[in-house]
N, C-alpha and C positions, 0 to 999 in steps of 0.2 A: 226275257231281257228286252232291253228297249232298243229302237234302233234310233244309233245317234244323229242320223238324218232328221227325226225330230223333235231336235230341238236346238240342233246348229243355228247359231247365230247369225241372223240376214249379213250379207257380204256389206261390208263395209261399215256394218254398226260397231267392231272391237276396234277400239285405239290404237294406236301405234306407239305409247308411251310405254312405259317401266310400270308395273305392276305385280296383283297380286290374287289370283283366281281360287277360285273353290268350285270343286263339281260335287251335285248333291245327288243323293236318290229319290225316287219315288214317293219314300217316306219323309224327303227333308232332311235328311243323316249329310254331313259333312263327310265323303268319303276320302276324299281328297284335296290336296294345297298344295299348290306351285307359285313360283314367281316366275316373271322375267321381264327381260331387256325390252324387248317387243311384243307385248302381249297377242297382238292379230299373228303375228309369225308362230310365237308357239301353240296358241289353241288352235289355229287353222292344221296344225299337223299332228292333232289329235282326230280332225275328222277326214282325213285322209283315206286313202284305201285303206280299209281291218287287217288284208294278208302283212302290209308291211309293218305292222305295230310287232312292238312284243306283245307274247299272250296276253300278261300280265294285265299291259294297260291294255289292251282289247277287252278284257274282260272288265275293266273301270269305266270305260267310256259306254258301252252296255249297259252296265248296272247304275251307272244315273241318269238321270231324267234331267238336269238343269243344269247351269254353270253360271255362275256370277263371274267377275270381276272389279277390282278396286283399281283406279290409277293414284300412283303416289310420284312423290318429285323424284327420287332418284333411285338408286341401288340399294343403299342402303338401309333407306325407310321400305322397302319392298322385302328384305333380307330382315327385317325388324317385327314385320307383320303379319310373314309368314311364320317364325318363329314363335311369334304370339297364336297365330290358330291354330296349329299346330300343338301345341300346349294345350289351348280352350277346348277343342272339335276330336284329340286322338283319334285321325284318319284313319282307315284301313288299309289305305291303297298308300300309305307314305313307307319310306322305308325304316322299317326296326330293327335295330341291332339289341340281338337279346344278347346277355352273359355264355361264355361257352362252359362252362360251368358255376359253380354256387362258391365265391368268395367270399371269407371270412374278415369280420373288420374286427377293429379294436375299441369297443365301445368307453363311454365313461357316462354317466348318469348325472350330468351338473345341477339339472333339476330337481334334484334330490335335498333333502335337507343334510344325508351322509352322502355321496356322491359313492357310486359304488362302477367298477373295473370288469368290464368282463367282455370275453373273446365271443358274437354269433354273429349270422349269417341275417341276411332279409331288407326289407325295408326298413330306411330310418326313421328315427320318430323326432320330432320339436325335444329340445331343451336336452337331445346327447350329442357331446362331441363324438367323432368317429376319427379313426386313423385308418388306411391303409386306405385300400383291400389290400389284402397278403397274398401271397401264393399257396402260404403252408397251416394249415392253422395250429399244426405242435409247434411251429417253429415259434408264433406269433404267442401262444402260451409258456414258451421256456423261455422267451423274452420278460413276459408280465410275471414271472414265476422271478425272475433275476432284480426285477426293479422292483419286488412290493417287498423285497431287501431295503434297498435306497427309501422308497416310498411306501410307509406302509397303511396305504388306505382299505377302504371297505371294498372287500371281492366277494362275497356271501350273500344271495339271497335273499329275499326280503322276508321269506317265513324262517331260516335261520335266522337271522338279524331279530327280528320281534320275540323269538324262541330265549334269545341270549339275553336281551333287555329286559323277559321277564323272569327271567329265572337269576338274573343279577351276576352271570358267572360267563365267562368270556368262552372262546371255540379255542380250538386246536392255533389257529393261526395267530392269534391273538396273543398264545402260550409263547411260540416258539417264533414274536416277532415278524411276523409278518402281514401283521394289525395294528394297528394303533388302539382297537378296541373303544370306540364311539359307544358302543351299543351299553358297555359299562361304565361309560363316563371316565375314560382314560385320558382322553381330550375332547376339547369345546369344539363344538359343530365350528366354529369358525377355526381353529386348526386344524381340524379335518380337512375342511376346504381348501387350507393353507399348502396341505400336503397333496392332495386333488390336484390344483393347481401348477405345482412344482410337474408333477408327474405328466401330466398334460403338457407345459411349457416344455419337456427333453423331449415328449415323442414329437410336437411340436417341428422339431429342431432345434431346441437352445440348449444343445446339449455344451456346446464350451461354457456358456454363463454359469451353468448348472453344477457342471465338474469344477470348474475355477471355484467358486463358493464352497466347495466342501473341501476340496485341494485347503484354502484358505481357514475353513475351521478346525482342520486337523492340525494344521499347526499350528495355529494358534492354544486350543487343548494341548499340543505336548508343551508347548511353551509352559503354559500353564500348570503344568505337570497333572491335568488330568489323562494321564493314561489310557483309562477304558474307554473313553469318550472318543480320544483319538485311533484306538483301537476299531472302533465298532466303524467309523468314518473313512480309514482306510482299508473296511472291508468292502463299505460302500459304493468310495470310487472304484478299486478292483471290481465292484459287478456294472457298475456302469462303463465301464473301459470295456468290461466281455461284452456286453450290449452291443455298443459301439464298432467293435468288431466284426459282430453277425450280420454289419450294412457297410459293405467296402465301401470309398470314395470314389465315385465315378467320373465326378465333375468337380471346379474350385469348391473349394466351402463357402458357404452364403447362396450358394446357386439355388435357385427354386425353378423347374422347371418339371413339365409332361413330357416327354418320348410319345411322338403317336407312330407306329411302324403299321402299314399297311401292306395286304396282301391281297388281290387280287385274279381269280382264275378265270372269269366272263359269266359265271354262274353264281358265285358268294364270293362276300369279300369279308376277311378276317382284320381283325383292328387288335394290338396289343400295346398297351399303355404302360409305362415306366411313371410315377410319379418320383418325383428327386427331390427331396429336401436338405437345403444345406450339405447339397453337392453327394448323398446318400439316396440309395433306394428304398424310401421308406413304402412302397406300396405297389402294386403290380395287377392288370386286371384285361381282361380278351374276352374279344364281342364276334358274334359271326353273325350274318347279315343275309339273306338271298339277294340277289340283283332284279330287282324289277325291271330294268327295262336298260336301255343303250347308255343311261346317266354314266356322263364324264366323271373320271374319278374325281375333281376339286369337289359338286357335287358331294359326293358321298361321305369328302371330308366333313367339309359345310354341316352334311343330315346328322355325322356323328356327334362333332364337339356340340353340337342344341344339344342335341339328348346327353352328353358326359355334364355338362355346365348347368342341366335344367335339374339333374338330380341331386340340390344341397352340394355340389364339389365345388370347394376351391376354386377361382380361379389362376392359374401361375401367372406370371410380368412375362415368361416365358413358354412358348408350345416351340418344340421340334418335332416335323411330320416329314417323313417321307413323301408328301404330297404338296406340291402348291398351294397356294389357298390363296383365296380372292383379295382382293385388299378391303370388300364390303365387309367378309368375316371377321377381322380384324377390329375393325373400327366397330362392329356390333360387340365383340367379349369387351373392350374398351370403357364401351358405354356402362355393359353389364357389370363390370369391375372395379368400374370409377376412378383408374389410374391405366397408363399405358400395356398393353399387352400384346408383344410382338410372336407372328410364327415366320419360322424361318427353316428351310431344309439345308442342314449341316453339310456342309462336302469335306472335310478334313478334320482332322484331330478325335482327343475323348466322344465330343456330341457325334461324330460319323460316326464310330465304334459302337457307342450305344446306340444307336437308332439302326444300324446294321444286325445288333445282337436285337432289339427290337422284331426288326422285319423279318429275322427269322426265326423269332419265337408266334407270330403271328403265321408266319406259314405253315410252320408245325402243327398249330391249331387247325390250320386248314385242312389239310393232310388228315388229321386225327378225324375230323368233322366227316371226310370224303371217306375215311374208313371206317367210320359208327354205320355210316347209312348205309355201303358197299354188303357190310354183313345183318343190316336187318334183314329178316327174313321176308317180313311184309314187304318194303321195300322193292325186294328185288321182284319179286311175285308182280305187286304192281309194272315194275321196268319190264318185265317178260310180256305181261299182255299187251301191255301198248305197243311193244316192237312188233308183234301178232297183226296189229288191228292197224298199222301203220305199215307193214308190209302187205295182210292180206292174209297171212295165217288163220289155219282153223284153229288151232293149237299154239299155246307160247313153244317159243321156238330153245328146246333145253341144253342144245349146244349149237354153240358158236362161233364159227371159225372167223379169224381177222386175218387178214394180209397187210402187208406193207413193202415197200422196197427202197432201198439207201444208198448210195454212192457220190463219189464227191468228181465234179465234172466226167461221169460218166466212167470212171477208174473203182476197181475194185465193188462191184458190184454185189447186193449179198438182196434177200429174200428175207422176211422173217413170217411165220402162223403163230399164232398164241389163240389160245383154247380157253373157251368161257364153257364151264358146265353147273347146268342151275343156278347162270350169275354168279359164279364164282371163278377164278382163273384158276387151271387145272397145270400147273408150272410142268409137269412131269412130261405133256403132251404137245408144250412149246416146240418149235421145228424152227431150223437155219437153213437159206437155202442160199450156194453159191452158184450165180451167173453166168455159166463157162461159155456158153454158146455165141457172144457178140459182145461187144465193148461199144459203150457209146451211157448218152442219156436217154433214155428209150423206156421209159416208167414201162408203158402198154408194154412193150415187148417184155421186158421183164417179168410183167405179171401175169405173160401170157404163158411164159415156160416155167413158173414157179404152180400157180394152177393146175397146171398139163402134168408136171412131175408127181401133187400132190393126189389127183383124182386118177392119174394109172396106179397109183401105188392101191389108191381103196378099191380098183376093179381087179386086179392083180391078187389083193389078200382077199377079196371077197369068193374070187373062184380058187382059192386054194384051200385042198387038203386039210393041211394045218391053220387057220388062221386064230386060233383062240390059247391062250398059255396055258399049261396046263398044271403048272405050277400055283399062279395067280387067279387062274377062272378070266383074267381079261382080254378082251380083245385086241390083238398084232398093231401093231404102233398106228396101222395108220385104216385099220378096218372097221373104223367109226367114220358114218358121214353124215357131217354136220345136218341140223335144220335150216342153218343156214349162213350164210358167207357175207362178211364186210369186207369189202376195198375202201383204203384209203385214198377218195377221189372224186371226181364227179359221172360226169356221164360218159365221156367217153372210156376212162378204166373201168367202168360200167359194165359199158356195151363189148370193151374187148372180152371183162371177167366171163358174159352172158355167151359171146361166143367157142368159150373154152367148153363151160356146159353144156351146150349145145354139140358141141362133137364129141363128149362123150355119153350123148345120152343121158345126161344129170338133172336137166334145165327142169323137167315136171318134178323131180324129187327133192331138189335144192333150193332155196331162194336166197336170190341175191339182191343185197344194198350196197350203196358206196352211200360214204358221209365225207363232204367236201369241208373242207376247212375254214372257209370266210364267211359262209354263215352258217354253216352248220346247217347244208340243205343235206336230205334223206333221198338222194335216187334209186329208181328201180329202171330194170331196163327196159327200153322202148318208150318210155314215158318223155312226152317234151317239157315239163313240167315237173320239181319238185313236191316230195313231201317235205311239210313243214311240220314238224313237232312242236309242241307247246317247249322253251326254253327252259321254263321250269318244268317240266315232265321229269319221274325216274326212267323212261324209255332212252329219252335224248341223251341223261347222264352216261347211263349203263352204254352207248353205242361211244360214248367219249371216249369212256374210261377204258371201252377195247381197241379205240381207235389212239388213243396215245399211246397202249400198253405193246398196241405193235410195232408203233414205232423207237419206243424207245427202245424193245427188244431188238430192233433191227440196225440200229445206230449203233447199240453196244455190239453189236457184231463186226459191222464196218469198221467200226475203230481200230477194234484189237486185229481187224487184217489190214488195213492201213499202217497200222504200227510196225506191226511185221512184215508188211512188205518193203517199206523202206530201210528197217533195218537190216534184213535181208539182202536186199539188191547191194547194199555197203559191203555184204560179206561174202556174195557172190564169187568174187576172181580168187577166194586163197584158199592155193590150192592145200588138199587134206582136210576142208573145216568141210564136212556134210551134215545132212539134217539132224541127227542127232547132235551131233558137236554143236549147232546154233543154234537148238533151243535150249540146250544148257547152257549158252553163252547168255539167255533171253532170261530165262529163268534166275540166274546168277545176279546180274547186273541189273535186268528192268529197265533200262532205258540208255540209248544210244550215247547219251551224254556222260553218263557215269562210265560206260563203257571206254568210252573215250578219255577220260579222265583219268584211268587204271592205268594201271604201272603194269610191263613185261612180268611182273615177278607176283601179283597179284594176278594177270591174267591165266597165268600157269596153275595157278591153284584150283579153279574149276577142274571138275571131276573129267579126265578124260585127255587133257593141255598138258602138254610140257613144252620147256624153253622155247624149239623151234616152232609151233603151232602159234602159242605167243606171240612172238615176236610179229609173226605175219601177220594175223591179228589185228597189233598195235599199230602196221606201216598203214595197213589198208584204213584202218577208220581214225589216222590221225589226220588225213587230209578232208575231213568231209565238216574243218567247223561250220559253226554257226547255226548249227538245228540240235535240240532238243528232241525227242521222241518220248513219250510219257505210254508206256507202254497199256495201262488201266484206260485211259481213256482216249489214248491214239492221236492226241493235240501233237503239231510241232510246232515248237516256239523258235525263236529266235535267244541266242546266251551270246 
């Protein structure tokens, strides 16, 4: 790889204007495009120190050899030009947001002399209209199964279709209506199209012109007294009214707009699209993304809607995103559109709703995406050796203890371990630990006695007798010791975690890391200086995903004794109510507020209560309004 010291651009030769860069390889390959505001500001912190890059571009600024630039007059034309090379050059180093899975459109074949109807997946081609993406693709064929009723055009392959023309004698659909039968000259290529067209204009959205029109020949046929005519026309509308149906109104009718929801974790960002036609979701479609580098989320807005608008889509008059967006991106789909196109982030009404149901159908993908890779196998094999080879392991390290500790201004303090074995979380061998020995905010301390509890218990069952079940063949709860130990933290819960090992003798057979939060630096102890993991690594994910898994383990702990202790302490002075009576009061009710909102004669009815129990009860926790207690997840609110 090259080192980008040469070919850094003498000091003072980049501009200070608005532009639009490209860095090349060795070979001359466009690897990358960027813009910006200040051109000399931002390529000058591409040759910065390497440690501070993300790998990512570390590994860009390496692999080429040259960097051009263009100056242009404003933001805009800079936002114009890169989305033009960007298109020309398909980078490597830019960001791609692939499909998170393979959605189904709704083709139609205009270019056709019969225009033919059919539901697949892939790239489009010149001269088909396309509808959706869908979410479902039975859903998206029991739709085209209801309207080749209404419209009955060609949906049959082209070696059926030539099969039937030559042999002079129609298909099955043909029989039973759901053809108009071109192939036998039932009708003129140009009523065909006729009907094409019709069918195209409802998925469209014009579906009121469409229904008013048939509304209006049915009656006029019974007027007429032809009967069957109006017969066959109000089975018509009944299947376009069910059509209709299977896409509720989300928005006014006439609305034409995109939903963009974004989701974000600092590693991949997930993108979920609502397309809305005439105020219907007629289309749905989710993109997952890695993060290259620190890029601000408007950014990643910006890199998505090029690539949604470069693929044949639509442009809408309207985008709602969850995300800002620049006012250069705007005036760029504008230009592309040739009529106004506004994006705007909803706070109220229908559009928040949907762009809320949005964003968490986009996290969901995320989620889903974080649990495909969590259970590759390869995957994980990879994240074991790099945590090895970034700790100092001879060996991938095949279980893994994590620490965490949670309290709210140093009250009710709790411990939590969660157990990775073979990259995978072993839920059975998760452990809770309560605080008892000092009150305060005192992370270190905490984690000193949570440690200390956790490694006498494995020298404890290790010199015991019994330590194996003899039942299960497994080893005593806590007679496994790890390869090695995360704290959540930097160097100093570090250096406390190190000196816990250290007195018990542990420090040569255990290794410990902490992984600090803000940037996701990797310490080991004694070190003045971080490990830095490549951000895309499976090492750094796998150290995340045990690093969040114990805190959240450890918060759901806190909560639920926060919850209980304040409802508790409420119930403290009456006399006759002991611990069994107040977790059946806990149990019953679930939360202080309802409790409080209970009647003497409903409070009796918990198992164990009569009248006078009641009543006392009722006196003690009538005086305590104004707090909520939400017992699941230990909120207090204010009612």
């Amino acid at each position: 790889m090259a080192d980008p010291a040469t070919y850094r651009p003498a000091p003072g030769t980049i501009p200070t204007d608005p532009g639009v860069y490209r860095f090349f390889d060795a070979f001359g390959n466009v690897i990358y495009v960027g813009k910006a505001k200040n051109l000399r500001q931002r390529l000058n912190s591409y040759f910065a120190d390497p440690a501070g890059l993300h790998f990512r571009t570390q590994t860009m600024v390496r692999t080429a050899a040259k960097v051009e630039w263009i100056v242009v007059a404003n933001e805009l034309e800079a936002l114009q030009l890169e989305y033009t090379w960007i298109q020309q050059f398909d980078p490597r180093f830019n960001v791609k947001y692939r499909d998170d899975k393979s959605y189904p459109w709704l083709a139609v074949t205009m270019a056709d002399e019969f225009p033919r109807v059919f539901v697949g997946r892939g790239a489009k081609k010149r001269g088909t209209r396309y509808f959706g993406p869908f979410g479902q693709a039975w859903a998206i064929r029991e739709t085209v199964d209801l309207l080749l009723r209404v419209f009955p055009m060609r949906s049959c392959t082209q070696g059926v279709f030539n099969r039937a023309r030559s042999s002079g004698r129609a298909c099955l659909l043909g029989d039973i209506g759901k053809c108009s039968a071109p192939c036998v000259g039932r009708v003129s290529p140009e009523e065909h199209r006729g009907i094409a067209e019709d069918f195209c204009s409802f998925m469209g959205g014009n579906t009121g012109g469409i229904i008013g029109r048939i509304e209006r020949e049915m009656y006029q046929a019974s007027a007429d007294l032809n009967f069957e005519k109006a017969a066959v026309l109000r089975d018509s509308l009944a299947a376009l009214k069910r059509v209709q149906e299977k896409n509720s109104v989300v928005l006014k009718e006439g609305v034409r707009a995109d939903v963009v929801g974004f989701a974000d974790d600092g590693r991949q960002v997930a993108v979920q699209v609502f397309h809305v036609v005439d105020g219907r979701i007629l289309g749905e479609r989710g993109w997952i993304a890695d993060r290259a580098d620190e890029t601000p989320i408007t950014e990643l807005l910006e890199a998505f809607l090029r690539q949604l608008y470069a693929e044949d889509q639509e442009i809408p008059p309207k985008i709602y995103s969850s995300v800002e967006a620049e006012p250069e991106l705007e005036a760029l789909l504008t230009v592309r559109r040739g009529a106004n196109v506004a994006i705007r982030v909803p706070l109220r009404g229908a559009k928040r709703a949907l762009l809320d149901t949005a964003v968490r159908n986009a996290e969901e993908n995320l989620a889903q995406a974080k649990l495909k890779r969590s259970t590759d196998l390869d995957a994980r094999s990879t994240a074991l050796t790099e945590i090895a080879d970034a700790v100092g392991l001879t060996e991938p390290p095949l279980r893994i203890e994590c620490y965490d500790i949670s309290h709210t201004m140093g009250t009710e303090v709790v411990g939590s371990m969660v157990v990775f074995e073979d990259g995978m979380p072993k839920k059975s061998q998760y452990r809770r630990f309560i605080i008892k020995s000092f009150e305060g905010s005192n992370d270190v301390a905490a984690m000193d006695e949570v440690l200390s509890r956790r490694l006498r218990r494995l020298l404890d069952e290790r010199n015991s007798d019994v330590h194996v079940d003899a039942t299960t063949g497994e080893a005593a709860k806590f007679a496994y010791a790890p390869a090695l130990i995360v704290v959540d933290g930097g160097l100093p819960q570090v250096n406390a975690a190190n000196a816990v090992l250290e007195r018990f003798g542990l420090d040569s057979e255990i290794a410990l890391v902490g992984l600090a939060k803000r940037l996701e630096e990797v310490w080991l102890p004694g070190e003045e200086y971080p490990v830095i993991m490549p951000r895309a690594s499976e090492g750094l994910y796998m150290l995340q995903r045990l690093r969040d898994e114990a805190h959240r383990f450890a918060i759901t702990h806190h909560r639920s004794r926060r919850a209980k202790h304040v409802v508790e302490s409420v119930l403290d002075d009456v006399p006759g109510l002991g611990e069994l009576r107040r977790k059946a009061l806990l149990t019953y009710f679930g939360s202080l507020r309802k409790l409080r909102q209970a009647s003497e004669a409903e409070i009796a009815e918990v198992p164990g209560f009569g009248p006078t129990l009641a009543a006392a009860v009722k006196a003690a926790v009538a005086g305590t309004g104004g707090e909520a207690i939400n017992l699941t997840t230990g909120e207090v609110t204010e009612v």
